[in-house]
C-alpha positions in Angstrom: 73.5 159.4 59.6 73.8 160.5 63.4 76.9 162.6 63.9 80.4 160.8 65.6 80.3 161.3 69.3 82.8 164.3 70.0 85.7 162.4 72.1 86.5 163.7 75.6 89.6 163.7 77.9 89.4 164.5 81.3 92.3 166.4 83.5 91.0 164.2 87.1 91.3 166.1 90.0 92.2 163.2 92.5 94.1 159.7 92.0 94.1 158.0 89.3 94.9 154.7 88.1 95.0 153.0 84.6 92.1 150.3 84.4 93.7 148.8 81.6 97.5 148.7 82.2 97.2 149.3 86.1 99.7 152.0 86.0 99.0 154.9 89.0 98.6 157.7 87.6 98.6 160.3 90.1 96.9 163.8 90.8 96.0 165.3 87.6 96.3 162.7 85.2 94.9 163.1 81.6 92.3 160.1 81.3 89.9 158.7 79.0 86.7 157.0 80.6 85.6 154.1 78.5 82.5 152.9 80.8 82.9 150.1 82.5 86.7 149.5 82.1 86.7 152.7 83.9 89.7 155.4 83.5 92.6 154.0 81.0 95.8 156.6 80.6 96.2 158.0 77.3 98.7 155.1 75.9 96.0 152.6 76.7 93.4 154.8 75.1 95.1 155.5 72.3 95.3 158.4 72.1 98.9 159.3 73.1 100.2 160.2 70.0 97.7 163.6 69.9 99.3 166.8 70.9 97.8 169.4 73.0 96.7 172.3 71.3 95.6 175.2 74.1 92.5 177.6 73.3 93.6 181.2 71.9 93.0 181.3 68.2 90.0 180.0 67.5 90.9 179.4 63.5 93.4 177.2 64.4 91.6 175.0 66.7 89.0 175.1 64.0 91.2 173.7 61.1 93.2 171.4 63.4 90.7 169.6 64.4 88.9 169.3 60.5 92.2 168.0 59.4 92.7 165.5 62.1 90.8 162.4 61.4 91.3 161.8 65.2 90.5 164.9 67.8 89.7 165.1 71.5 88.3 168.0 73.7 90.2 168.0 77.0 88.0 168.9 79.8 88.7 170.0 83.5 86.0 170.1 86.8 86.0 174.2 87.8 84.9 173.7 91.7 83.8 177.8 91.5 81.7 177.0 88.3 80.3 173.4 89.3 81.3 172.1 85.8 83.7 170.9 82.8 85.5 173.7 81.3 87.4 173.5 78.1 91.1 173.5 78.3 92.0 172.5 74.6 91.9 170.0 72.2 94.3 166.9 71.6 94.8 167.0 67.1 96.9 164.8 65.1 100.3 166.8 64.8 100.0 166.1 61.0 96.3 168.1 61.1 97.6 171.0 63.5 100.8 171.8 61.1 98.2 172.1 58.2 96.3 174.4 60.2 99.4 176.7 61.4 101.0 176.4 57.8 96.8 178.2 56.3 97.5 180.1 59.7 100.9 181.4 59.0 99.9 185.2 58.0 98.9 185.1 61.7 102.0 186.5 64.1 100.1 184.5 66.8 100.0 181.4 65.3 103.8 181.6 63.9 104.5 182.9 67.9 102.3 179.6 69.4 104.5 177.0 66.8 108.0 178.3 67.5 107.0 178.0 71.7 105.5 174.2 70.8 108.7 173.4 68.9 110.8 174.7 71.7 108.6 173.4 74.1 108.7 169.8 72.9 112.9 170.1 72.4 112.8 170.6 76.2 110.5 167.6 76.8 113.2 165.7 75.4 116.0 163.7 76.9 117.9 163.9 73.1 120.7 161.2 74.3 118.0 158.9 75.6 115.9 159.6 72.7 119.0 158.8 70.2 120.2 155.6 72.2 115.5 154.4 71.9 116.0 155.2 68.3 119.4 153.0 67.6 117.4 150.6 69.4 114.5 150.4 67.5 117.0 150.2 64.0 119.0 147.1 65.5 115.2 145.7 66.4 113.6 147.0 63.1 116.7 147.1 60.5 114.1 147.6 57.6 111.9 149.9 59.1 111.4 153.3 57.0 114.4 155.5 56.5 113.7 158.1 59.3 111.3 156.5 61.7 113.5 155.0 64.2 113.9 158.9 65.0 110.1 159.4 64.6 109.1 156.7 66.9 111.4 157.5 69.6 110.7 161.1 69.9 107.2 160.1 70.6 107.2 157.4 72.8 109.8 159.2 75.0 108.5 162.7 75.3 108.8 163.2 78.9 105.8 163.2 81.4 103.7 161.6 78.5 103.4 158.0 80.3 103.9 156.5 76.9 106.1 153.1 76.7 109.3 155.1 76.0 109.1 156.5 79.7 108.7 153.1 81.1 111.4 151.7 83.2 111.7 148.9 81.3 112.2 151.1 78.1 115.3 153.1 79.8 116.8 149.6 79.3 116.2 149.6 76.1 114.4 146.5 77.0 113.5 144.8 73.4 109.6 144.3 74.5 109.4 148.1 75.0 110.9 149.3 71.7 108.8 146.7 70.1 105.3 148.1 72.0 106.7 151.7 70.8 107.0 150.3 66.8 103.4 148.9 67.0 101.8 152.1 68.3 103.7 153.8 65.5 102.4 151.4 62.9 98.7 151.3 64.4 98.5 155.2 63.8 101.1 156.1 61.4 100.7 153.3 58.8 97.2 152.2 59.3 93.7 153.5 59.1 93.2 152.7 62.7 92.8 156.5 63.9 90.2 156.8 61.1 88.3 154.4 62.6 88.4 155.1 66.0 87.6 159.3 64.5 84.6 157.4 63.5 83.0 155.6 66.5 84.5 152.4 66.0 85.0 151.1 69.6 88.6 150.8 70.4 88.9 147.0 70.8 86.9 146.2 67.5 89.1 149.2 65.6 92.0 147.1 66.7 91.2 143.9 65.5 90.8 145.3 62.0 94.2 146.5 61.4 95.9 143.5 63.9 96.8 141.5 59.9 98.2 144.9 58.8 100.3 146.3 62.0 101.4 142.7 62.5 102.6 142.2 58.7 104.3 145.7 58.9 106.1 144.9 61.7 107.2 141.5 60.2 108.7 143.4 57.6 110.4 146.4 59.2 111.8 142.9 61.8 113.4 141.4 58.4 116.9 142.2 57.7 117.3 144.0 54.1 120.1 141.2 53.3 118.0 138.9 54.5 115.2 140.0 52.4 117.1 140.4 49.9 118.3 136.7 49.6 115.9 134.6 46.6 
């Protein structure tokens, strides 16, 4: 059996723009090529819910990428060396706090979690991120105990370009919040990441877990009294 294409995120050196969504990206973007549908931002690729993990302890990197069934190599053009150089990895967070906690003994690794942590409180706007998460709970009443808070921390991590950071979302606009509960459903409560870790192409991966992330949602949309009624 031929081994899974490693995937690849590129750091682009000039302007960017999502051929998927249309958004401009900008200078330095962080962008997934998928051939002919050219560059797509990381939301439309998927992939936005990976954190970055930079190079340093080679363990780490090791077992955070073996326990996430979804990993990408980010890659960025040196103009002195005349190639890609490797700037990190994108893990699952799930896989990269295995690694750190069978890294632990490691002062390093304990050093490079507490300045993630603390790095990631800072990304956050924690009143906008409370008022996405109320949202999603009046949109969502019988979603999971806990993952209106999950969901907005992730969709709204600043500079991520994920749906939380969208104008539209800063309204609380009800189309947004639902976007950010179906990405969180795709990845959290399907086996959508294990397919795309696979090689299934993204649009087929999709269609294979639409019934589920559709039925999901349909639930978590129902009101518990509701629900409740025979």
């Amino acid at each position: 059996m031929p081994e899974t294409q490693e995937l690849k995120v590129f750091i682009s050196t000039g302007e960017s723009t999502c051929g998927d969504c249309g958004e401009k990206l900008g200078r330095h973007a962080w962008i997934f090529l998928a051939g002919e549908r050219g560059a797509l931002c990381l939301s439309c690729a998927d992939l936005e819910h990976l954190v970055f993990l930079p190079p340093g302890v080679a363990a780490l990197t090791r077992r955070a990428r073996k326990y996430s069934m979804l990993s990408a190599v980010v890659l960025r053009w040196s103009r002195a060396r005349r190639k890609y150089e490797r700037q990190g990895v994108l893990v699952e967070e799930a896989g990269l706090a295995r690694a750190e906690a069978q890294c632990m003994a490691d002062d390093d690794a304990r050093a490079r979690r507490r300045n993630r942590e603390a790095q990631r409180r800072a990304d956050q706007d924690q009143t906008y991120v409370q008022c996405f998460a109320q949202r999603v709970r009046e949109c969502f009443p019988s979603c999971p105990a806990g993952a209106e808070h999950a969901i907005a921390e992730r969709a709204c991590l600043k500079y991520s370009g994920r749906v939380g950071r969208s104008a539209a979302a800063k309204d609380l606009d009800e189309k947004a919040v639902f976007l950010a509960v179906v990405a969180h459903i795709r990845h959290v409560e399907t086996p959508y990441d294990r397919l795309l870790g696979a090689g299934v192409d993204r649009e087929l991966a999709r269609r294979q877990v639409e019934d589920q992330v559709r039925g999901i949602a349909h639930e978590w949309e129902t009101s518990p009294v509701a629900a409740a009624k025979p």
